[in-house]
N, C-alpha and C positions, 0 to 999 in steps of 0.2 A: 459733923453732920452732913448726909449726902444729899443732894437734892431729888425733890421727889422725881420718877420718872414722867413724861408725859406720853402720848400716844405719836407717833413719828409719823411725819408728812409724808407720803406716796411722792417720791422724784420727781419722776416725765423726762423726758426729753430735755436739754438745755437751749435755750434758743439762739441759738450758734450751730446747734446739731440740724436746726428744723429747717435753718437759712441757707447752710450745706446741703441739706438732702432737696430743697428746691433749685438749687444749682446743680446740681448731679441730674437732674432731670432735663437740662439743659435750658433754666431762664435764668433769668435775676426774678429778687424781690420785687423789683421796680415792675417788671414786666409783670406778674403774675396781682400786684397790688392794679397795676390798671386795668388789665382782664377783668375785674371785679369791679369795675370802675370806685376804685378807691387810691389815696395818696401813699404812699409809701410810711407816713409817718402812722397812719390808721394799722395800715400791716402791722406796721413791726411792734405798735404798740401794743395789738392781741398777741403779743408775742409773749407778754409781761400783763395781760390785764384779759381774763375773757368777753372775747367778741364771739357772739356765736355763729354769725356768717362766716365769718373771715378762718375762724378755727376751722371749722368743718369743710369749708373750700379748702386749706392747705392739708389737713389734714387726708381728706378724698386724693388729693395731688400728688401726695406723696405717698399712699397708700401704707397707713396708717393710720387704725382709730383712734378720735381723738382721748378716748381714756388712757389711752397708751401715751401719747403728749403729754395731756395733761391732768392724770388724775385729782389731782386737788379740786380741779373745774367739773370734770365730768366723771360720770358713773358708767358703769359698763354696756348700758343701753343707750348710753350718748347723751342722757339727760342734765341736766345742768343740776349741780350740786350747791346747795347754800342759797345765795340771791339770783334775780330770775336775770335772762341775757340781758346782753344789751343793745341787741338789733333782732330784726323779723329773721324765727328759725326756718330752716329751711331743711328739708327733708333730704337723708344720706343720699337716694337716687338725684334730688335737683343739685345738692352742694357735688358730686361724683358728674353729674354732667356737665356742669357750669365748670370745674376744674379742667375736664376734659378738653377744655375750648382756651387753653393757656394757651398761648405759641409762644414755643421757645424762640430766647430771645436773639441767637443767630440767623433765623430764616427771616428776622424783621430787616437786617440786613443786607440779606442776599435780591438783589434786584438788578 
């Protein structure tokens, strides 16, 4: 007997893929978890858990919506799928400017 089929999970991104493409942009996690004033552990954790600040700041960062991340979490209007966030949302223009305000993390060096 075969088992039943069920309805297949929407991918996203791996988050290894999202950690890379914020280093491609020239920061670390570290760096871009403090721009936000948040800890590194908070980051990487919406990495694996939806945080709806932190998605949508990385996801504006790397210019990428975040349905494209992470569909299982959001819908193609950006809304949150299933249970409600878990921090105050923030509007694609404020998460798209707040991102904007990253410094990468070699000019924190250069002095």
């Amino acid at each position: 007997m075969s088992r039943p089929r069920t309805a297949e999970k929407p991918e996203g991104w791996h988050r290894a893929d999202i950690v890379a493409a914020v280093k491609k942009r020239g920061t670390t996690l570290i760096a871009f978890s403090a721009s936000l004033g948040l800890t590194r552990s908070e980051t990487s954790r919406a990495l694996i858990l939806p945080h709806r600040r932190v998605n949508q700041a990385l996801a504006a960062f790397i210019g990428v919506h975040e349905s494209i991340l992470w569909p299982h979490w959001y819908d193609a209007d950006g809304r949150r799928i299933g249970k409600g966030s878990r921090s105050r949302s923030r509007s694609p223009q404020e998460s798209h400017a707040h991102a904007a305000e990253v410094v990468p993390a070699s000019s924190k060096h250069a002095a």
